[in-house]
SEPATOR-422948 format. One line per 4 residues: number of its first residue (from 1); for each residue z, x, y of N, C-alpha, C. Coordinates in steps of 0.1 Angstrom, whole numbers, plus 5000, padded with zeros to 4 digits. Each point is the difference from the previous one (the first is absolute). Layout:
<recs>
NUM> Z X Y Z X Y Z X Y | ... $
</recs>
This chain:
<recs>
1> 5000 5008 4988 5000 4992 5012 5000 5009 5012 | 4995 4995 5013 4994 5011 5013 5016 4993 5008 | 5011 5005 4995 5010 4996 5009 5005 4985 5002 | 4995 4995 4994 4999 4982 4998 5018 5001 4993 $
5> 5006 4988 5005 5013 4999 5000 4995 4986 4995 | 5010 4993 4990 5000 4989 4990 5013 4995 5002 | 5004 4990 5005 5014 4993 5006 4998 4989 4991 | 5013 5001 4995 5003 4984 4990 5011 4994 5003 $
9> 4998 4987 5006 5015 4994 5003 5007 4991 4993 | 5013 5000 4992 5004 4994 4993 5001 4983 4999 | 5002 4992 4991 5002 4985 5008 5008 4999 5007 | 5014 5004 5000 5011 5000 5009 4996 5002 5016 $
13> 4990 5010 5004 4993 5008 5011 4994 4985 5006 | 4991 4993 4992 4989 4994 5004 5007 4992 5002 | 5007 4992 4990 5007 4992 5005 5010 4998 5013 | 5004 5015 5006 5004 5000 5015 4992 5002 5005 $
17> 4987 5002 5000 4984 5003 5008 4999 4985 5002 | 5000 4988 4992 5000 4987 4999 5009 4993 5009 | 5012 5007 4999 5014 4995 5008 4995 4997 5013 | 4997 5015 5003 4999 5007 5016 4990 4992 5007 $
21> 4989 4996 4993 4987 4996 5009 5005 4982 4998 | 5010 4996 4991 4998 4983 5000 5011 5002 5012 | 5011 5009 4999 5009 5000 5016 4991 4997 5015 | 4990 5011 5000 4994 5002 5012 4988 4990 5001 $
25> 4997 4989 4992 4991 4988 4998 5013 4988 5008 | 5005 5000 4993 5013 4992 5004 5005 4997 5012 | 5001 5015 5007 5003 5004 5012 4992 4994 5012 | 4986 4999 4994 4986 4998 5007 5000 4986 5005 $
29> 5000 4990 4983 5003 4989 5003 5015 4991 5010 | 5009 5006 4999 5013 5002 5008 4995 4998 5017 | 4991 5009 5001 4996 5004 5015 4994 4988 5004 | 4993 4998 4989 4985 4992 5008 5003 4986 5007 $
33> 5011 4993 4998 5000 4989 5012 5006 5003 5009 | 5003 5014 5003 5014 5008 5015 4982 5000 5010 | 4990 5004 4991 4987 5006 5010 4994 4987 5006 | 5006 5002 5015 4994 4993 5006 5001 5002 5015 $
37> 4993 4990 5013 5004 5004 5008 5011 4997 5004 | 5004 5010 5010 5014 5005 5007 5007 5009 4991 | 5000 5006 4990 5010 5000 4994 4995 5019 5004 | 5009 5009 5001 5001 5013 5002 4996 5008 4983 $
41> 4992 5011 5002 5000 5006 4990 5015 5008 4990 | 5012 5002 5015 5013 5004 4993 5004 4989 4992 | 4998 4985 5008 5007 4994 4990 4996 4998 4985 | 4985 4999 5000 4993 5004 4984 5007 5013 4996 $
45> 5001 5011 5005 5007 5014 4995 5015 4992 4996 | 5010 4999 5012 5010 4995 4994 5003 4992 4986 | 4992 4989 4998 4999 4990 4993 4997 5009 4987 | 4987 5005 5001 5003 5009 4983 5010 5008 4996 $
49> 5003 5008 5012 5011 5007 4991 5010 4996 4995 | 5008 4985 5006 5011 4992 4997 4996 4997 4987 | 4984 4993 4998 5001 4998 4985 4997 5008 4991 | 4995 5016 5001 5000 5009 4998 5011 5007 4994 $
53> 5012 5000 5005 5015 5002 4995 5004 4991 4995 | 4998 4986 5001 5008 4989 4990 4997 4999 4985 | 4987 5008 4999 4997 5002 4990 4999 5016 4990 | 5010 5007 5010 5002 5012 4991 4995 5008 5003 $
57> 4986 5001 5008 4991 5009 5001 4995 5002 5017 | 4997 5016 4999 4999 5005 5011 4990 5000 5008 | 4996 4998 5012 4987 5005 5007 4997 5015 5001 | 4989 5006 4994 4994 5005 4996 4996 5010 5016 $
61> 4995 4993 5006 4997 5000 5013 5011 5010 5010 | 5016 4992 4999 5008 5001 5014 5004 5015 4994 | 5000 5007 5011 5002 5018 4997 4993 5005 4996 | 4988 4997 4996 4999 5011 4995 4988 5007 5013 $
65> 4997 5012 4995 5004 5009 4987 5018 5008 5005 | 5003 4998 4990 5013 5000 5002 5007 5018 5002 | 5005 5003 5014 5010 5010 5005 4984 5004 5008 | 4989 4990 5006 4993 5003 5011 5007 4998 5010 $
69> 4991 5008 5009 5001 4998 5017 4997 4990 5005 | 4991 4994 4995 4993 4984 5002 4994 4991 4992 | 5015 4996 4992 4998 4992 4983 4991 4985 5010 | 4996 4992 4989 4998 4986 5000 5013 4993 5005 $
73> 4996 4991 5012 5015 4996 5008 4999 4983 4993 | 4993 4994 4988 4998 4990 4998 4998 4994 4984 | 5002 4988 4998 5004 4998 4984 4982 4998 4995 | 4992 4994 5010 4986 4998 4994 4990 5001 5009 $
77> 4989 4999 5001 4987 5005 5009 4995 4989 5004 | 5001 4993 5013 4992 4995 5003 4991 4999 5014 | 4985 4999 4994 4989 5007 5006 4993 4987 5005 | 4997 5001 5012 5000 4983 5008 4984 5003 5009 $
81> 4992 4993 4995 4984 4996 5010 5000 5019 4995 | 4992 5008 5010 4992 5012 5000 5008 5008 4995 | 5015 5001 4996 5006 5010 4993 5000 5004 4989 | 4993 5015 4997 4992 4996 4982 5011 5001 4991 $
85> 5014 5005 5000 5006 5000 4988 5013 5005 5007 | 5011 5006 4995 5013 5006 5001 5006 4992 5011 | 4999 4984 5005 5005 4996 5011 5014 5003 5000 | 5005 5002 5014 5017 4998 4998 5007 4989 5007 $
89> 5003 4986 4993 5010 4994 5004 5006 5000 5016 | 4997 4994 5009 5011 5000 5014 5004 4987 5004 | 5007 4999 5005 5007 4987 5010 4986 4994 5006 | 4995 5010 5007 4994 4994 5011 4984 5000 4994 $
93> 5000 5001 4987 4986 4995 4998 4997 4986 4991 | 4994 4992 5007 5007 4983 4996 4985 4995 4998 | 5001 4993 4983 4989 4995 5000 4996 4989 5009 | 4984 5001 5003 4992 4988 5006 4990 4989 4991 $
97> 4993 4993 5004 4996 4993 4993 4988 5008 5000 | 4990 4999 4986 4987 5009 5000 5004 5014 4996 | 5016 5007 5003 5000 5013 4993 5000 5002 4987 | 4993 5008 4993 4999 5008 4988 5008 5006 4994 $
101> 5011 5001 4992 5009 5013 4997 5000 5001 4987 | 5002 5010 4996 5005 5009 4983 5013 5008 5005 | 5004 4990 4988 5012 5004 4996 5000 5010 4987 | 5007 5011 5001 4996 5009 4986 5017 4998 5000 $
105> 5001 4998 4988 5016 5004 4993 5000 5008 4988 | 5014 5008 5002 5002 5009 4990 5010 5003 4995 | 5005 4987 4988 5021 5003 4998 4995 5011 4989 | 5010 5008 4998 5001 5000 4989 5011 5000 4993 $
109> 5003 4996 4985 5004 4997 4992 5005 5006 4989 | 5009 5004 4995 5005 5012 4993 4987 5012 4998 | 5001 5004 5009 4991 5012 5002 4984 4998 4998 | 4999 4990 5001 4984 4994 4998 4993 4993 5016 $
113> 4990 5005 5005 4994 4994 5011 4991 4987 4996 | 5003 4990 5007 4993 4990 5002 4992 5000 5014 | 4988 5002 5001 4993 5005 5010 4992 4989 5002 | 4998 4990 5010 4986 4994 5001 5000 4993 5018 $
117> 4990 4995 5001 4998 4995 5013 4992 4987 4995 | 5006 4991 5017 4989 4989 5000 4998 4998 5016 | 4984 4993 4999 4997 4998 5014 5000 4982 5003 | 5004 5001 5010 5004 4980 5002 4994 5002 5017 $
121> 4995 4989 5000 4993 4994 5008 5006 4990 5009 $
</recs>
């Protein structure tokens, strides 16, 4: 083999590969009646991470990368009308009617990332 690496993950693995992504599905669905107008992008940030911890699992997102100079100051990304991705959450950015946003969330779950985004209209 030309340096080719062969990774096998146990069922126990997959089955927290499984965990992680039905958390961060979950999470998605959770959001989606908060997106609307008026509502601030922190308060969507707030709101996941509350349910984010009630369920055991961490955001993925807030700190990191962890013992920087300038970790991630927020639990999930959201990217509103022309902002292409890594949005960050503020008070003062408040949805309108007609804006676009993706939300990417990322708990993770005993050591497993659940990674996904959605875009809502």
């Amino acid at each position: 083999m030309d340096n080719e690496q062969i990774v096998l993950l146990s069922s126990r693995e997959i089955d927290k590969m499984r965990q992680a992504g039905r958390v961060a599905a979950e999470l998605l669905d959770y959001l989606e009646p908060m997106v609307k107008p008026g509502v601030s992008t922190l308060t969507l940030d707030q709101a996941a991470e509350a349910w984010t911890q009630a369920r055991g699992a961490k955001s993925a997102p807030l700190g990191y990368p962890a013992g920087s100079d300038n970790p991630f100051p927020r639990s999930i990304c959201t990217s509103v009308n022309e902002v292409v991705c890594h949005g960050i959450p503020n008070a003062k950015e408040i949805l309108r009617d007609g804006d676009i946003i993706n939300i990417d969330v990322t708990p993770l779950v005993e050591g497993y990332h659940g990674d996904v985004s959605r875009t809502f209209l």
